[in-house]
PLY file of the C-alpha trace (Angstrom):
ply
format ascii 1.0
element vertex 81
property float x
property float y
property float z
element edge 80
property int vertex1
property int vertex2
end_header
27.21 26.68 -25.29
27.07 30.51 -26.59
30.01 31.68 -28.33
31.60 34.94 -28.62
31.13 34.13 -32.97
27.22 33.59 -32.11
26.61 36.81 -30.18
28.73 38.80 -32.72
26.36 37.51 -35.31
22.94 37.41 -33.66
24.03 41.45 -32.62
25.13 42.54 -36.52
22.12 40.65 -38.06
19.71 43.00 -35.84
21.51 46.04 -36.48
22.17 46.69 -39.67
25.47 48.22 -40.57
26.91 47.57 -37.06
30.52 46.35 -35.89
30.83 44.17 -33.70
33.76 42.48 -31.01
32.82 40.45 -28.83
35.14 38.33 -26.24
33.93 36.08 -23.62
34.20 32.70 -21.82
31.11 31.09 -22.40
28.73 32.61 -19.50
29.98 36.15 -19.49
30.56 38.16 -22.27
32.56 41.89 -22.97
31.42 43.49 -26.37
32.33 46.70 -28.34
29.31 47.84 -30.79
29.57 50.20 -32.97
26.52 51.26 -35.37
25.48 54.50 -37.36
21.96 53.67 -35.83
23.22 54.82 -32.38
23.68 58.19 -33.79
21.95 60.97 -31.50
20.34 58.10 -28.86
21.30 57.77 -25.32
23.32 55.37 -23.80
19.78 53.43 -22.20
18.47 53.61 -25.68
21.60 52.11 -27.90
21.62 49.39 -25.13
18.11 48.91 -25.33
18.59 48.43 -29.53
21.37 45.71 -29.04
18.87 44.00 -26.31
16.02 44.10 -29.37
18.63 42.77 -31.60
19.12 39.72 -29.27
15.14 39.12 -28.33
14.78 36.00 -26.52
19.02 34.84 -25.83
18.83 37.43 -23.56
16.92 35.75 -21.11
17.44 32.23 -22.36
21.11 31.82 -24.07
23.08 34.58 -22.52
23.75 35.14 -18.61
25.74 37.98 -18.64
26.75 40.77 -21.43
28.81 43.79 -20.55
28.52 46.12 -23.29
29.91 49.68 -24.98
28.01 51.02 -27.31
29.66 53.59 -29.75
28.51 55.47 -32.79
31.29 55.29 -35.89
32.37 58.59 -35.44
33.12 58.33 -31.54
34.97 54.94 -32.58
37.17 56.77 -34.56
37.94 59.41 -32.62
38.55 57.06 -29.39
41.29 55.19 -32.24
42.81 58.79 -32.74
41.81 58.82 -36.44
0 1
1 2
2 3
3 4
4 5
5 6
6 7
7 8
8 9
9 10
10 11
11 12
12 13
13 14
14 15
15 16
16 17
17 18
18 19
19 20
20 21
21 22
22 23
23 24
24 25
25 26
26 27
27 28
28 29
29 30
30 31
31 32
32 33
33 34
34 35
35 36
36 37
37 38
38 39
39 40
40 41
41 42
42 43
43 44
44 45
45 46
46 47
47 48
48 49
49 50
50 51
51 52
52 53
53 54
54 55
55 56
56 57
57 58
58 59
59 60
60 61
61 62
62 63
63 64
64 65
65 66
66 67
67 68
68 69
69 70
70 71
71 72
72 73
73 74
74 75
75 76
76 77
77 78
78 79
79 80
């Protein structure tokens, strides 16, 4: 079974630099991402990075990711720093 620890990793060893949190119960999974290379791309397009990221345990390992996708600078502002 897929684990919140495998996603996390499989998502920050495709996108360099990123931070990831993932939480989840084994079929569906919630994750935060934030990543410097999300910087000036659309929503469809930071999305479509973290699905590269994954390749293949999309469609194989993973049934259902709900995702946010931030850059660094809109995670800190939505943290008030």
């Amino acid at each position: 079974m897929v684990t919140p620890g495998d996603i996390k990793n499989w998502i920050e060893s495709g996108l360099e630099g990123a931070h990831v949190e993932i939480d989840g119960d084994g079929h569906h999974f919630n994750a935060v991402i934030i990543s410097p290379l999300f910087e000036g791309k659309s929503r469809v397009a930071q999305h479509q990075l973290v699905y590269a990221a994954l390749g293949d345990k999309m469609k194989a390992e993973i049934h259902a990711l709900s995702m946010r996708t931030m850059t660094p600078e809109e995670w800190r502002r939505e943290r008030g720093e």
